[in-house]
C-alpha positions in Angstrom: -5.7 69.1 -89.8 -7.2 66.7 -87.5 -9.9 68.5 -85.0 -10.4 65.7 -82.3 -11.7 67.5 -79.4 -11.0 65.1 -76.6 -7.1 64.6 -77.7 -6.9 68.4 -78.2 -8.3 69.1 -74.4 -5.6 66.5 -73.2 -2.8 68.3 -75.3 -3.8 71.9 -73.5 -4.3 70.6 -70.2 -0.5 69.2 -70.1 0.7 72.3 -71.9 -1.2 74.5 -69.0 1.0 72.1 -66.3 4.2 72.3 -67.6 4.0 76.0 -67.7 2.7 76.2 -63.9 5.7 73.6 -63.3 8.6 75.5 -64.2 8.2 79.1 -63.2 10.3 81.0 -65.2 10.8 81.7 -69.2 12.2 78.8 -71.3 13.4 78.3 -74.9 13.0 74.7 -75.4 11.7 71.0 -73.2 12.1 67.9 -74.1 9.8 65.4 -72.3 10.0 61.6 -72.2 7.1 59.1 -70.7 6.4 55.7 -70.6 2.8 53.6 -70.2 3.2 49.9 -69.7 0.3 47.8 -68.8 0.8 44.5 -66.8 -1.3 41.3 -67.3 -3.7 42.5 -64.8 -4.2 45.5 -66.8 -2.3 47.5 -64.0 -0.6 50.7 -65.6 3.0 51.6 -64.5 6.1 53.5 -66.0 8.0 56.5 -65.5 8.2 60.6 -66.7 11.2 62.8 -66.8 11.3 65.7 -68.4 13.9 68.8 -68.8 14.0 72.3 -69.7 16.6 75.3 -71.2 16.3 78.6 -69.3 15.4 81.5 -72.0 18.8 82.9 -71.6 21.3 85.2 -73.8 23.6 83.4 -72.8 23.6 79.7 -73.3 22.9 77.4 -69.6 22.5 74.3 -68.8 19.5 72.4 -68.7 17.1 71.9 -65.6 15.2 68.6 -64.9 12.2 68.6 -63.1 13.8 67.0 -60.0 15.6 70.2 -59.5 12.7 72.2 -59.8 11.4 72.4 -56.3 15.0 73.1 -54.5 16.2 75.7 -57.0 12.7 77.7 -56.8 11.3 76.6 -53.0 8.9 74.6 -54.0 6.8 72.6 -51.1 7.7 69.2 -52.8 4.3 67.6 -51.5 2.6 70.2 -53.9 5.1 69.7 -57.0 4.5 66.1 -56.6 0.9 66.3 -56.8 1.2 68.6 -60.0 4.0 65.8 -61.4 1.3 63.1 -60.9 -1.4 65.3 -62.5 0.8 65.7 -65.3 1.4 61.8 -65.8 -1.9 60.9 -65.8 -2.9 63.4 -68.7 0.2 61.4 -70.2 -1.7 58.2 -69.6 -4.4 59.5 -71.1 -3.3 59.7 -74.6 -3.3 56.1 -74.9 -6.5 56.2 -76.3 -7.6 58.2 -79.0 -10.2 58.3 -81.8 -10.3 59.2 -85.0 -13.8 60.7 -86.2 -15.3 60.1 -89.5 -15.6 63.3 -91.6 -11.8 64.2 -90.8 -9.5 64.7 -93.5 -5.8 65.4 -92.5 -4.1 64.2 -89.6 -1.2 66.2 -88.9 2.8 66.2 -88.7 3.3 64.7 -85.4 -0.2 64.8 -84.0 0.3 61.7 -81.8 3.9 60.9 -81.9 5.3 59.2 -79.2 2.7 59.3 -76.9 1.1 56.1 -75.6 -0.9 54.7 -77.9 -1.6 50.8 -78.5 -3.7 50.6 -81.7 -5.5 53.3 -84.2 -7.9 53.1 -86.5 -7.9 55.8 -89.4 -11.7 55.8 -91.3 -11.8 56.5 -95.1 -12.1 60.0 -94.7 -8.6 60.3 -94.3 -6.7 61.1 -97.0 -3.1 62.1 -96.0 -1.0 61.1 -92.5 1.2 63.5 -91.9 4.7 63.2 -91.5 6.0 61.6 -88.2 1.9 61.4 -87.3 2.8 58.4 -85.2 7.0 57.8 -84.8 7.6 56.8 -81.6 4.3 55.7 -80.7 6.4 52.5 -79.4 3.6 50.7 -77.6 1.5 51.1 -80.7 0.6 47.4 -82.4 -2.2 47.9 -84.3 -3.2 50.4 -86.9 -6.2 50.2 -88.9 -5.9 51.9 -92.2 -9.5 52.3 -94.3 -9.5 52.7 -98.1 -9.8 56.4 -98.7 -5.6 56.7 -97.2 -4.1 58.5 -100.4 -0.5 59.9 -98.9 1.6 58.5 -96.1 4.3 60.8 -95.5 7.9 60.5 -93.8 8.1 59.0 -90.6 4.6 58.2 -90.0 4.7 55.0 -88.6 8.5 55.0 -87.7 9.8 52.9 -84.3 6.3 51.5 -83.6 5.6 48.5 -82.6 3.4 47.1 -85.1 3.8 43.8 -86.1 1.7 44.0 -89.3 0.0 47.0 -91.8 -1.8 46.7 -94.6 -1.8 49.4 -97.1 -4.6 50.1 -99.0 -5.5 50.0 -102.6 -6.3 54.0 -102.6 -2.8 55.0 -101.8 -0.5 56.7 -104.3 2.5 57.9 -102.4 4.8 56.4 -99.3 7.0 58.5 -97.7 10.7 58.1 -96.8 11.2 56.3 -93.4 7.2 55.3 -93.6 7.7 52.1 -91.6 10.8 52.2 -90.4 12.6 51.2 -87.4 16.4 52.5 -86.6 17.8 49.0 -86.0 16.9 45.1 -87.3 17.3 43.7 -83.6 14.4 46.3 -82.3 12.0 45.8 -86.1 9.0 44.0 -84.8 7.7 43.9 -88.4 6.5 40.2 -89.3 3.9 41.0 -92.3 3.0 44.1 -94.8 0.1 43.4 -97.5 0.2 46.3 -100.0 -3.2 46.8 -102.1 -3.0 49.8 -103.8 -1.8 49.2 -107.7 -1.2 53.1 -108.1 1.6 53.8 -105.9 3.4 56.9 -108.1 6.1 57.6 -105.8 8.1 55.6 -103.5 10.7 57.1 -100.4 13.6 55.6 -99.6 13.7 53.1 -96.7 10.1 52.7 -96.3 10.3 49.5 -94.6 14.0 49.3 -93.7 15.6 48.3 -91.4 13.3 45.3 -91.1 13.3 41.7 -89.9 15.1 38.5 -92.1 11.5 37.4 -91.6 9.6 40.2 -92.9 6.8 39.0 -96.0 5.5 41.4 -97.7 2.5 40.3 -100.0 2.0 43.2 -103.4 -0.7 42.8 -106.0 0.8 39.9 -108.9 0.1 42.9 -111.9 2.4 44.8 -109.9 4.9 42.6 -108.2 8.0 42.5 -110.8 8.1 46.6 -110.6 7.4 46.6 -106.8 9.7 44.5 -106.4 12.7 46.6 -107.8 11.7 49.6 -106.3 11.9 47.6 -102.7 14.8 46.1 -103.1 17.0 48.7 -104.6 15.8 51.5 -102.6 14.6 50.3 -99.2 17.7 47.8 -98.2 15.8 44.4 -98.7 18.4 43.2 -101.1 19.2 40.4 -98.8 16.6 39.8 -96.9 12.8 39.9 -96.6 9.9 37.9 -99.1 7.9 39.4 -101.7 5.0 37.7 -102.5 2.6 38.3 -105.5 -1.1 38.3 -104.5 -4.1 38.4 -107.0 -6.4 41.3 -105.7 
């Protein structure tokens, strides 16, 4: 599991404000948040999230704009906590990955804020859905060392190229995958490793018309079949044979 003090802080401290924001018991939130960056380096974007009352009986859900009528909440005060809340949001655009950790875990960092990530050789498995929705993310570094990439762990990012290293034996279903062609921003994928045991459907599908995906040459005539007849790029995308 990945112990990265800093990121774990962040994760308590918005935990600790959404259970001072809504005060009473709930079963289940679902929060969305957004972290754009202008060309003056000016962050902006929005935060909504909502909640289901712990009930017996089923009710409907309560968004945080409701909060401070339905409990008599100064609004001045709820705002400042709102704010507060955002900016530990903000926060999680940056993150680092230690040397010496091993794991990182199912959806440690998914869709929060992040633009690029580097993961060090120590890393051996990404856990599934470690990054999905990360969709300002454009850059991930991935050091020999990477063994497993599970399900969903780079799903609906934004990255525009990985390269996969020669230490990995297993991809997971989903790996790279965004839901739809016209929102794939997936130009290049350069895959090293010549062990690669076991395959998951779909690992890059749903991709571009432009896609290229370079694989070693010793390996390129069975990479190839696995790609195209189970991860949809029977009509589309280039596989190239590299000697490495």
């Amino acid at each position: 599991m990945l112990e990265n003090p800093n990121i774990t802080r962040i994760y308590e401290e918005i935990r600790n404000i959404i259970f001072y924001m809504i005060p009473e018991k709930w079963d289940s939130i679902y929060l969305y948040a957004t972290v754009i960056s202008n060309e003056k380096n000016q962050e902006n974007g929005e935060m909504f999230f909502y909640y289901f009352p712990k009930s017996i009986l089923r009710k409907n859900p309560i968004n945080v704009y409701q909060i401070p009528q339905k409990f008599n909440i100064e609004e001045g005060e709820y705002l400042q906590l709102t704010n507060q809340l955002y900016n530990l949001i903000k926060k999680l655009k940056k993150a680092t990955i230690e040397k010496g950790v091993k794991n990182i875990s199912d959806g440690m960092f998914r869709a929060t804020a992040l633009k690029n990530i580097t993961i060090p050789g120590s890393v051996t498995k990404i856990g599934e859905d470690a990054f999905s929705y990360c969709q300002n993310l454009k850059k991930a570094t991935l050091h020999e060392g990477v063994k497993k990439i599970s399900k969903d762990a780079f799903s609906n990012t934004a990255l525009e190229e990985i390269t996969i290293p020669s230490t990995v034996t297993k991809l997971g279903k989903n790996a790279f995958r965004w839901e739809s062609t016209e929102k794939s921003s997936l130009k290049k994928v350069v895959i090293r490793s010549k062990n690669i045991k076991k395959w998951g459907t779909m690992v890059f599908g749903a991709t571009r018309d432009d896609l290229v995906i370079y694989v070693p040459q010793s390996k390129k005539a069975e990479y190839e079949k696995i790609l195209r007849s189970t991860n949809g790029l029977a009509f589309h995308a280039k596989i190239v044979g590299k000697n490495w």
